[in-house]
DRENVEXFI-824110 format. One record per residue: x, y, z of N, C-alpha, C in turn. Coordinates in pm, whole numbers, plus 32768, in hexadecimal, padded with zeros to 4 digits. Layout:
N
XYZXYZXYZ
...
END
This chain:
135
0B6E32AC09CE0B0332DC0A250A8932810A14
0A3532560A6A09DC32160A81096432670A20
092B320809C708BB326809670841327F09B8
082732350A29079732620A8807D832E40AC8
084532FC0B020869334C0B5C085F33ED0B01
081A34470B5807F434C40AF4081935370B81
088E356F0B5508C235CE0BCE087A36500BC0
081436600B8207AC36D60BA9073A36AA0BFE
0720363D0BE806C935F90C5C072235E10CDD
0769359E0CEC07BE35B60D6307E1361B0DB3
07E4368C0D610820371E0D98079C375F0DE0
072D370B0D6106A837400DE3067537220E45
06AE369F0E59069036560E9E06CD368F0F47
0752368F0F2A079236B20F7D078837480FA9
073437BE0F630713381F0F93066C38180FD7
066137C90F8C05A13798100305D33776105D
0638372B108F065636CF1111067237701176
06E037AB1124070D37F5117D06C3386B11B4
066538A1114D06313961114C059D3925113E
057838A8114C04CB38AE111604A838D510B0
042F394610B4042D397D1012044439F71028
04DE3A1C107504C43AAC105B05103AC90FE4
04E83B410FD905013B770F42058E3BA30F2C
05D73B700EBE066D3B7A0E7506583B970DF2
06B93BFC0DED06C93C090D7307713BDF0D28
07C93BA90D9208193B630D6A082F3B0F0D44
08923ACF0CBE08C13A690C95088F39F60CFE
08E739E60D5408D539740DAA08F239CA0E27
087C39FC0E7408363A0B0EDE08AD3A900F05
090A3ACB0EE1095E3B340F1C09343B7D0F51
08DE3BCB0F0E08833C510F7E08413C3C1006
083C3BA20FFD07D93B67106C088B3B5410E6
08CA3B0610AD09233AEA110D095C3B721154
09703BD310F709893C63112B090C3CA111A3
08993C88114808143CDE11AC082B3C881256
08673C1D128F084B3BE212E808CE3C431334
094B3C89130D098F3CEB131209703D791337
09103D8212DD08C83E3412F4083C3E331315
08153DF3130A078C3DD51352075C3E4D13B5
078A3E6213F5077E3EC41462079A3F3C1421
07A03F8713E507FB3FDD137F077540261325
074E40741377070440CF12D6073541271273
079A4141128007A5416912030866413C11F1
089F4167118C091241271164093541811094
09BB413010CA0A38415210280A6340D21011
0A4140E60F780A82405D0F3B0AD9406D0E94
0B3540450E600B6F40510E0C0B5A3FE20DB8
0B0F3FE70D420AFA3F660CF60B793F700C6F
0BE53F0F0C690C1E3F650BFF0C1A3EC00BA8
0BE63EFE0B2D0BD43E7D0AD30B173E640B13
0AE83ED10B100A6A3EBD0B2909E13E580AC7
0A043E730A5009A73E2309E809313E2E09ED
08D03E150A41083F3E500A4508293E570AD3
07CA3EAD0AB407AE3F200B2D074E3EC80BB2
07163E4A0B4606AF3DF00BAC07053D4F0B99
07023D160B1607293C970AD3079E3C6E0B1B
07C33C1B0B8F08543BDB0BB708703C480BE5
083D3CC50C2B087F3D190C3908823D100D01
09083D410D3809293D3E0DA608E63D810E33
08CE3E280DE108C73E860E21081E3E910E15
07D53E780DCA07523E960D9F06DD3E800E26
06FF3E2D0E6F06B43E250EEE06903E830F4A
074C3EA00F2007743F150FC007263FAD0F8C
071D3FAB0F040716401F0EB3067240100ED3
06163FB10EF405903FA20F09058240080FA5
05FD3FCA0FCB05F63FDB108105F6407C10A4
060B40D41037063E4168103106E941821043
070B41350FFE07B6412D102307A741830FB7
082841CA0FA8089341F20EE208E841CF0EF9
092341B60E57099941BC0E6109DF41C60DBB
0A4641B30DAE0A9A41B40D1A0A93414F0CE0
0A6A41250C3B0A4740B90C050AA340ED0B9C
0B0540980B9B0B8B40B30B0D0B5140740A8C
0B3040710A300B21403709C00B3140760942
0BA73FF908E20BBE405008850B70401C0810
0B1E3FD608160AB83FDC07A30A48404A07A1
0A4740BC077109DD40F60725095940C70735
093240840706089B404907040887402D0798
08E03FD707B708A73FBF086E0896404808B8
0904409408A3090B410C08E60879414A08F4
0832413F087207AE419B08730756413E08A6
076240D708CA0729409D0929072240C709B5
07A840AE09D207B9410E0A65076E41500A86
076F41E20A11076342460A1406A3425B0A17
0682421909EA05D941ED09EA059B41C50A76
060541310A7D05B040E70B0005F741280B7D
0667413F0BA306A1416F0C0806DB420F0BE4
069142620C0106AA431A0BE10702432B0C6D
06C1430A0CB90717431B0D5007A243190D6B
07D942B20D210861428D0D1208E242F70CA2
092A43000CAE099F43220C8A09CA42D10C0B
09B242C40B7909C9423C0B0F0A56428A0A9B
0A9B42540AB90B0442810A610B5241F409ED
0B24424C09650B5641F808E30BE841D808FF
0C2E4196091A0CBC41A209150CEB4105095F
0D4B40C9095A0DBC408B097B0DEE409A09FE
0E1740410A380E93406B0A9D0F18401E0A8F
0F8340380ABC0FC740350AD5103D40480B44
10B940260B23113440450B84118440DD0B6A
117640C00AE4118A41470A781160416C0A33
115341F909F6112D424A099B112E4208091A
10CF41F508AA10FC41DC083E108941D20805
10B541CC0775100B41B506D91014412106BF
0FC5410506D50FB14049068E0F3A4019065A
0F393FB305FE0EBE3FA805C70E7B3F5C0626
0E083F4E06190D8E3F0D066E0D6B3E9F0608
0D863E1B06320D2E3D9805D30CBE3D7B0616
0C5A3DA605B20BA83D7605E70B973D1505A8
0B753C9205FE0B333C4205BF0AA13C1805EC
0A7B3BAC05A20A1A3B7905F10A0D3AD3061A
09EC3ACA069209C23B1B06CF0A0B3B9C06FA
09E33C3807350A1A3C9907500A723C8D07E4
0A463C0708350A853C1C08980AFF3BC40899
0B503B8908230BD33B8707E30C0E3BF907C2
0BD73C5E079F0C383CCB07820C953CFF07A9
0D0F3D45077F0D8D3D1707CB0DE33DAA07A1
0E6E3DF107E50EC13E1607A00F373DD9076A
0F2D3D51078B0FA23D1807530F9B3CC506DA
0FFF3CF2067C0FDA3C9E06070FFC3C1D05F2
104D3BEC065C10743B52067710073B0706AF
0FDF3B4606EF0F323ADF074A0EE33AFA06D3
0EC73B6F06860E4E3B8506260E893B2F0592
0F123B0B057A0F263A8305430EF63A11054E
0F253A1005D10F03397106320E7539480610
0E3B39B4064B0D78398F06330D50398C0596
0D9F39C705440D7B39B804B50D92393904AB
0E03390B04B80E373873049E0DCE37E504E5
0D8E384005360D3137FA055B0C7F37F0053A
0CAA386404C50C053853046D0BB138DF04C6
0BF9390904FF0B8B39AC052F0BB239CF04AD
0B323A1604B50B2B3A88043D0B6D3B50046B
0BD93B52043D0BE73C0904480BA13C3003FA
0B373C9C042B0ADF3D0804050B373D4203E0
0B653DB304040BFA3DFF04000C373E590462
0C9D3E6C04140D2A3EC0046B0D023F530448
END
């Protein structure tokens, strides 16, 4: 990779070009590419599953400005009472999803938005110097 080239500058770059300065609270501009979708739309349902924070990279947090609700899945604890603080409106449930029913451990690491139920990826990222908080 090119050592001048810095893909967080780029990513902003390319969301100034596109949205101006309107306001995102997505990773790389998602809520914005969606709002040009619902735009017209006052109110709305959204399902965040693997939510992580309620504002930070978060998807739904715009729409949730706009008077939308909706369900924010998260099975970290600590974020949850985040939710539960900044967004009351919403529906925030501690838990997992799945295809099926089942108990599994949760690997928290940090950063928290590695955290994983699988203990083969929460290997992988160990092997790669994340730190697990814990299971």
């Amino acid at each position: 990779m090119n050592k001048y080239f810095n893909p967080a500058l780029y990513r902003d770059f390319i969301k100034r070009k596109l949205f101006g300065d309107r306001e995102s609270y997505s990773q790389t501009g998602e809520d914005l590419i969606l709002s040009l979708f619902f735009r017209d739309q006052p109110t709305g349902f959204y399902v965040d599953i693997g939510a992580n924070h309620p504002k930070i990279f978060n998807n739904t947090y715009l729409f949730y400005k706009w008077g939308w609700r909706g369900i924010n899945i998260e099975p970290n604890p600590e974020r949850l009472r985040l939710f539960e603080k900044i967004r009351p409106r919403d529906i925030n449930l501690n838990c997992g999803i799945g295809e099926k029913e089942l108990n599994s451990d949760f690997y928290l690491f940090h950063p928290d938005s590695l955290s994983t139920f699988s203990k083969e990826i929460a290997s992988s990222y160990q092997n790669m110097g994340h730190r697990l908080t814990r299971v």
